[in-house]
N, C-alpha and C positions, 0 to 999 in steps of 0.2 A: 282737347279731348275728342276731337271730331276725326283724327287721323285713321287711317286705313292700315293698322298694325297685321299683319301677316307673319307666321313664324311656322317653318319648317320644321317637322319632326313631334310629337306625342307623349314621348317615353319622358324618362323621370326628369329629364331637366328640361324640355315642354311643361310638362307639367304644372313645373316650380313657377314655370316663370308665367304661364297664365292665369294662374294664382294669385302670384304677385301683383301682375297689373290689373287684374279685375280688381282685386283689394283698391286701387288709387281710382276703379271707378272705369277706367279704358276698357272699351272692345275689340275683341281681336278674334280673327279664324286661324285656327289650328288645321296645316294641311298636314296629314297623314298617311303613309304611304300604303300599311298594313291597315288589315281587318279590324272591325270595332273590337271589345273586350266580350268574353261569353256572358249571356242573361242571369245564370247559374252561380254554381258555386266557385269558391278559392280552388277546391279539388280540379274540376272542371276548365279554370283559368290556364292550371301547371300542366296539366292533361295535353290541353286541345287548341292556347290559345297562339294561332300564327304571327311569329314576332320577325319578319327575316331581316328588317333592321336594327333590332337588337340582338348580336351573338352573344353575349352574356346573360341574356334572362335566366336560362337557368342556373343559374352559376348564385354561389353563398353570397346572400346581401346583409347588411345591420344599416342601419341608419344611427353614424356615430352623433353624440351629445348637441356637438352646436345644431344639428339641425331638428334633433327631437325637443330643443329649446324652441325653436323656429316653430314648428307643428302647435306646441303647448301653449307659446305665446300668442299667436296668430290663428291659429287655425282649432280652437277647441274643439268644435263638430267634426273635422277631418279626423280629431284623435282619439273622440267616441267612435267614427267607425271603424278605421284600423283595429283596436282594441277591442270590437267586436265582431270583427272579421279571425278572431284568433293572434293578431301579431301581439309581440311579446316586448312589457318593459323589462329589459336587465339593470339596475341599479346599482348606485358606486358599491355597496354593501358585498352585492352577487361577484363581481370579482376580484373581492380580499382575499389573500392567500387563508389559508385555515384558523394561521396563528393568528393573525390579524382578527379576524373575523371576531373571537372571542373577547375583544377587549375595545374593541370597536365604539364611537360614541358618533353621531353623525353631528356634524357642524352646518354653519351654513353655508350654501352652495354644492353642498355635497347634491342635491337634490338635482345641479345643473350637467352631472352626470351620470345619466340615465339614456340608455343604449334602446331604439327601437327595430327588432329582429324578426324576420318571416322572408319567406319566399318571396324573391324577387315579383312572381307574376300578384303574388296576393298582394302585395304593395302596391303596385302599379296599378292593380285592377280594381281598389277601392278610390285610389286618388285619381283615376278615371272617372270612376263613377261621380265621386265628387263634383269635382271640376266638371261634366254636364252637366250637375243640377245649375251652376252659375249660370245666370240669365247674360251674361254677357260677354259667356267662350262658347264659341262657335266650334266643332268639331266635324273637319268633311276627309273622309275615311277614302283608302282606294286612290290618291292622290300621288302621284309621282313625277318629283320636281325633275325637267329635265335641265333645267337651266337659269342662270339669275339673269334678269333683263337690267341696264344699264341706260344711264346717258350724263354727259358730261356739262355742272352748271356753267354758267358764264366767268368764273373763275379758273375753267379745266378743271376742276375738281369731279373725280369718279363720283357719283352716287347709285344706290339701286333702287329701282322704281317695279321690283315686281319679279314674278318668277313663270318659268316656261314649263307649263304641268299638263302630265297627264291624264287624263281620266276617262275611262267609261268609252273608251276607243278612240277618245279626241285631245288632239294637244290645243289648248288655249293658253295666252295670256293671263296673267292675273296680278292687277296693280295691286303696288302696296308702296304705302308711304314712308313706313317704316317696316324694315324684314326682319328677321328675327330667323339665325340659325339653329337647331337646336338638332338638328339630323345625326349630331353624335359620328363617333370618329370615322366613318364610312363616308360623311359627307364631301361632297364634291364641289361645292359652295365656294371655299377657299382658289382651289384650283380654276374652275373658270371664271373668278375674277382677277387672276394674276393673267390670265389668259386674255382678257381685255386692256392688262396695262396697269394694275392694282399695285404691284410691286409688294405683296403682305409678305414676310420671311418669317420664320420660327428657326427653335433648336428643339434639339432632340438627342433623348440618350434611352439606348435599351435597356428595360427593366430586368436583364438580365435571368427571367425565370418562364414556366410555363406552368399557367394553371391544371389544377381537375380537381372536378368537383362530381357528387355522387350524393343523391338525396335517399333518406328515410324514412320509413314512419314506424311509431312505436307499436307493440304486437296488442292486439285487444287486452285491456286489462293491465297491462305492463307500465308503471310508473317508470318518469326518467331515474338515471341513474344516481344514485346521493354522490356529493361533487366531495374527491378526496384532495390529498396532497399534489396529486399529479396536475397541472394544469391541461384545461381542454385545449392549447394553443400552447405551441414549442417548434425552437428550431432546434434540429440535428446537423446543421449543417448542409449535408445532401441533399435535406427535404426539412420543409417546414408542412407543421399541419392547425388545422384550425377547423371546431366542432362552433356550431350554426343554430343553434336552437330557434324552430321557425314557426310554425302558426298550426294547428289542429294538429296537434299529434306529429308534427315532421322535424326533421332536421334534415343535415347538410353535413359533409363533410368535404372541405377543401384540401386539397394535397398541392404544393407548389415544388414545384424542381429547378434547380438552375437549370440553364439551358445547354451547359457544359456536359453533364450528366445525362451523357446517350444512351447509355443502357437502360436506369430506371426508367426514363421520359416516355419510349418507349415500350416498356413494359405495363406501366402503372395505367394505361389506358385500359387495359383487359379487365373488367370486372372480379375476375379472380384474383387477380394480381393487387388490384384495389384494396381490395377485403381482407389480402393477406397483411398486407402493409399496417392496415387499422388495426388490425387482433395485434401487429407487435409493438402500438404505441399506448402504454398501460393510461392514458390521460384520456383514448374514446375507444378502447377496447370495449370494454363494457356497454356501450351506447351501441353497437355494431355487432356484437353479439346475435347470433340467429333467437340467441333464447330474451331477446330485450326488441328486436327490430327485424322489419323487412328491408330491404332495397327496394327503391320503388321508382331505379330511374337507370340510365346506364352510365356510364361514367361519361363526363362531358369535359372534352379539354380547349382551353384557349389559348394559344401562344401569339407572338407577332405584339409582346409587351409592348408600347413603347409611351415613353415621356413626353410631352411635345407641349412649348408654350410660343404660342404665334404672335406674334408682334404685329398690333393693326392701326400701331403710330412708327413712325420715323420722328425721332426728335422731338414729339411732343404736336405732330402732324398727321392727322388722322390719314391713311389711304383708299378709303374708301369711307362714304357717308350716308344716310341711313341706314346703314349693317352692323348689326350686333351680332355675333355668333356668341355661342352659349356651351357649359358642358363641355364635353368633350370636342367640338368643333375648336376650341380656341386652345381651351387649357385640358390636357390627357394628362391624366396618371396612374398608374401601378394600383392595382387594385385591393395587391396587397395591405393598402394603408385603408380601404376604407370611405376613400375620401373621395371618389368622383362626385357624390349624392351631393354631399355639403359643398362644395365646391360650385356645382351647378346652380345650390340653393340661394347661396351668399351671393353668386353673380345674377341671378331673376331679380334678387332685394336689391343689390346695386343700380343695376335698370332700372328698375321703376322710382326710384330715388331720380335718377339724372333724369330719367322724360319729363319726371314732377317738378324737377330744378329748373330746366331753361328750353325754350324750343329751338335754341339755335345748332342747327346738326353737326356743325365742326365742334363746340362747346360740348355738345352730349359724347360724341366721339373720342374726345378729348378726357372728359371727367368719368366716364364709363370704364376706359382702360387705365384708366388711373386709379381708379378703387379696387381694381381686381388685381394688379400690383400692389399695394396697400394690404389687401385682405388677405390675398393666397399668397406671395413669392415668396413670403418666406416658407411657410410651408410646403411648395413645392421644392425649391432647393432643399431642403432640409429632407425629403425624399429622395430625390435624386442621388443626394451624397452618402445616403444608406446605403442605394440601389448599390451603387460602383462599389462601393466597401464590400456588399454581401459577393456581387461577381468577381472580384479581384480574391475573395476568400475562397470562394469556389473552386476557383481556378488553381491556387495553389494547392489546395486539400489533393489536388489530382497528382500535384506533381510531390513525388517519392523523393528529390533531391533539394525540394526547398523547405530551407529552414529561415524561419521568422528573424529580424533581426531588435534589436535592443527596441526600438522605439514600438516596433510592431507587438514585443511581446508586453509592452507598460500598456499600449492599448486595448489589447485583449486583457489585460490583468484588471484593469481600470472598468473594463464594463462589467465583465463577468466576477469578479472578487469584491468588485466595492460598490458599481453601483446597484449592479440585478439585487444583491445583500443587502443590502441598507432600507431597498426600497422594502424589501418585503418583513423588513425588522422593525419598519416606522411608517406607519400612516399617513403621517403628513407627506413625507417623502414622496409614495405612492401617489396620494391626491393629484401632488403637484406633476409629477409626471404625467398622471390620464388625463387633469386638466389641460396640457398640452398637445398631448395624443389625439385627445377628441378636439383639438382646435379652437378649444374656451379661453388659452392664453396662447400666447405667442409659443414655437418651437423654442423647446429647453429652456425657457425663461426661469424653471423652478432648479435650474444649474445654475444659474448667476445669483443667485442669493447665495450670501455668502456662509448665512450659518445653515443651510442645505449642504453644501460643498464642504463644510466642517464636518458635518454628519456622515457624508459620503468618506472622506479622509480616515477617521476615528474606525469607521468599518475597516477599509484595507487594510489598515496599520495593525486590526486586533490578529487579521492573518485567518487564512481556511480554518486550521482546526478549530479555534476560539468560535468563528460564525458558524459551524457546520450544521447548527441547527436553521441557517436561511439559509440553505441552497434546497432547490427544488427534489426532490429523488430523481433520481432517472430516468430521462423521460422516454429513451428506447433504445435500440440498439444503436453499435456502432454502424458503420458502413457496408464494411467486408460481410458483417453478420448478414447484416439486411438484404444485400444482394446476392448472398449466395443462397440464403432461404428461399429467394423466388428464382433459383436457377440462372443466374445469371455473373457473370464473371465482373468481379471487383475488379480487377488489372486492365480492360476493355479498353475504359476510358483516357488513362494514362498512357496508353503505347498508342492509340490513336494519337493526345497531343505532341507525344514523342516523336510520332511519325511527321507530322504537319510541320 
C-alpha cells in the first residue's frame, strides 16, 4: 500500500481511476497539466474553464448505464452531487417510443438503465471537486509531463520509474513506482516508450465521420419541449443527429457527418448553417426554435476520429512494467457510441482489482490487459464493424452508378424492416438491445436468443404495410433537399469522387 502511484492526466478517466484506487485505500498524485476547475458555478465551468488537454470538453456527453451503475453502486455521495449540480437521470422508461411508453410495466433491472446527462465541464467539475475532498488524491495542477523516465530490471525487462515534468519554470524528475497514463488520446506516453525499445503496437481504423456540436439553453420561463413520435436521435444517412439534455436549463445538439460529404462538413460549422439544419429535423426542431431556446456557444467541430486499441503484451508478455495507460491512451473510440466514459471506468475498476490481486508487476501487467480484453473487445469490435458499415454506406450513397447487390439489400431489409420494427412493437426486444447498447450485456447477445430472432423474423415476414404503424415518421429530409436549402450543391461530392 506504501507504493508511489503517479498518473498522468485529470479529466474523466483520471478521475475514475483515482477514485477507484482511493476506494482500495492507495494514495496517489494526480499530475495535471491545465488550470484547477473554477470556485463558482457549472455556468462559470462551460464559460471560462481552460481545458487545452481536452478537445472535446465541449462537445455532447451522457454517461451511458454501466457506469451510472458504477456511480450508484460505489459512489452514492458523488451521485447526490452531480444531481445537485443540475445533471440529469434519463430512465429506460424516457426512451420508449410513444407506443410503447403506454403499455409499459417496469421489470427488474429496468432500473439498471438509467442514462446520466450534462455538460461535459459540469460533470467533470463536480467529480473534481469530489475527488479533492478524498484525503488521499493528491491534485498538482500546471504540470507538464515532458517525458517517461525508464530503466531496465535485471531480466532486460523495460519498466518506468517516473516521469520528466514541468512546472513553475523548472523541469524535475518525479519517481513513481507505479505510472498511470490517463493523458487521453493527445498523450505522448506511448510514443517515447517505443522510443526507448518498448516495442507497444496497436490497430486502428477511421471512424469514418466528423463531429459538431452547438449548445443551448432554454428561454426564461420556456419548459422543454413534450417528446413526440419523432425521435430526438436519427440517421439520415448524410448526417446523423442527436439532442443532449444537460444540466440547469442547457442542452446540446450533436451533428455528425461522414467524412466523405465535403460539402455539408464544411458548411455545417457556420452557425447559420447549423440552425438551418436543426429547424429541418422535425425530432429537435422545436428544442432550437428561437421561440424555445438561445445558442449559447458556437458550433465546435472534431474530426481526426479514430479507433485504436494498443496492445501492451506480446503473447501474453507485458512490454513494459509498472505502466498502465488508461482511457483513451490505450483504448480510443468513436464517440459516437458513447462509450469512452465507461470504458475508461471499467479499466480504473480493472486496476485497482490487479494491484489489490498481486504485487508482482509482470503478473499485474499481464491480468490488467487481460481484463480489459475480457471487458471491452468485444464491444469495441462490435464498434468498429458499424464504423466501416456506416463509411462503406456513405460512400456509395455518393456514387449515382451503384446499385446494392442481393445480399447488401437482405441486409438493409433485415435492419430497417424487421429489426428497427420489432424493437419498437416489443419491449422486451428494446430492453434487450439498450441493455447491450449501454454495455449491461454483451454486444447483441439479445440476437442469439432464439425466441428474440423469432420475434424479429414474424415482424419481416408481416411486410411494411402490415408494420407501418412501427416505423418512425420521417425524420427529415432527403439529401438533395437538405443541401440545396443551405445553398450548396448535391452533385459536389460525387464528380469529386468521380474525379479521384
Amino acid at each position: 500500500m506504501g507504493e508511489r502511484i503517479v498518473m498522468v492526466g485529470g479529466g474523466i478517466a483520471g478521475l475514475w481511476t483515482a477514485l477507484a484506487l482511493a476506494r482500495s485505500g492507495r494514495e496517489l498524485t494526480v499530475l495535471e497539466r491545465d488550470p484547477p476547475p473554477p470556485e463558482t458555478s457549472a455556468d462559470e465551468a462551460f464559460d471560462a474553464w481552460e481545458r487545452k488537454g481536452v478537445g472535446h470538453l465541449r462537445h455532447s456527453h451522457a454517461f451511458l448505464a454501466r457506469l451510472h451503475i458504477l456511480i450508484r453502486d460505489h459512489y452514492p455521495d458523488l451521485m447526490a452531487d452531480l444531481l445537485a449540480a443540475g445533471c440529469r437521470e434519463i430512465v429506460f422508461a424516457d426512451n420508449l417510443p410513444m407506443a410503447l411508453r403506454e403499455k409499459y410495466s417496469p421489470v427488474p433491472g429496468d432500473e439498471d438503465m438509467t442514462i446520466l446527462t450534462s455538460r461535459r465541464t459540469t460533470l467533470e467539475l463536480i467529480m473534481r471537486r469530489y475527488a479533492a475532498r478524498q484525503q488521499n488524491i493528491r491534485f498538482v495542477t500546471g504540470a507538464l509531463v515532458r517525458d517517461v523516465l525508464t530503466e531496465k530490471d535485471e531480466a532486460g525487462n523495460l519498466r518506468t520509474t517516473g516521469v520528466l515534468v514541468d512546472q513553475d519554470g523548472e523541469t524535475k524528475e518525479w519517481p513513481a513506482d507505479i505510472l498511470i497514463d490517463a493523458a487521453g488520446k493527445n498523450s505522448q506516453a506511448i510514443e517515447w516508450l517505443n522510443a526507448k525499445g518498448a516495442g507497444i503496437t496497436e490497430e486502428n481504423e477511421r471512424a469514418g465521420i466528423l463531429y459538431f456540436t452547438r449548445h443551448y439553453r432554454l428561454r426564461d420561463g420556456v419548459a422543454e419541449p413534450a417528446r413526440t413520435k419523432v425521435p430526438g436521435a436519427g440517421d439520415l444517412g448524410f448526417i446523423k443527429y442527436g439532442l443532449f439534455p444537460a444540466d440547469n436549463g442547457c442542452f446540446s445538439i450533436t451533428l455528425a457527418v461522414p467524412e466523405i460529404e465535403m460539402e455539408m462538413r464544411r458548411a455545417i460549422v457556420r452557425p447559420e448553417n447549423f440552425d438551418a439544419v436543426c429547424a429541418q429535423l422535425p425530432g429537435i426542431a422545436s428544442w432550437t426554435s428561437p421561440e424555445t431556446s438561445d445558442a449559447v456557444s458556437r458550433v465546435f467541430g472534431m474530426g481526426e476520429l479514430i479507433s485504436r486499441w494498443r496492445h501492451m503484451t506480446n503473447d501474453g508478455e507485458p512490454r513494459v512494467l509498472n505502466f498502465f495507460p488508461i482511457g483513451d491512451s490505450v483504448i480510443r473510440t468513436n464517440p459516437l457510441y458513447g462509450r469512452g466514459c465507461s470504458f475508461a471506468a471499467i479499466a480504473a475498476e480493472a486496476l485497482r482489482e490487479t494491484l489489490d490481486k498481486t504485487d508482482d508487476p509482470r503478473e499485474r501487467a499481464r491480468v490488467y490487459h487481460a481484463r480489459l480484453a475480457t471487458e471491452l473487445r468485444q464491444h469495441y469490435d462490435d464498434m468498429v464493424k458499424q464504423d466501416l458499415a456506416a463509411t462503406k454506406r456513405a460512400r456509395n450513397a455518393l456514387d449515382p452508378d451503384y446499385k446494392p447487390g442481393l445480399k447488401a439489400r437482405l441486409v438493409k431489409s433485415f435492419a430497417e424492416d424487421a429489426i428497427m420494427p420489432a424493437m419498437r412493437g416489443d419491449v422486451d426486444l428494446l430492453r434487450g438491445f439498450m441493455r447491450s447498447f449501454h454495455m449491461v450485456d454483451r454486444p447483441n447477445v439479445w440476437l442469439r436468443d432464439p425466441r428474440n430472432v423469432s420475434k424479429v423474423l414474424v415482424t419481416w415476414a408481416r411486410g411494411k404495410k402490415r408494420n407501418a404503424d412501427l416505423y418512425p415518421p420521417k425524420l427529415g429530409p432527403g439529401r438533395k433537399e437538405m443541401l440545396t436549402s443551405l445553398g450548396l450543391s448535391p452533385t459536389a461530392d460525387s464528380e469529386r469522387l468521380k474525379s479521384a
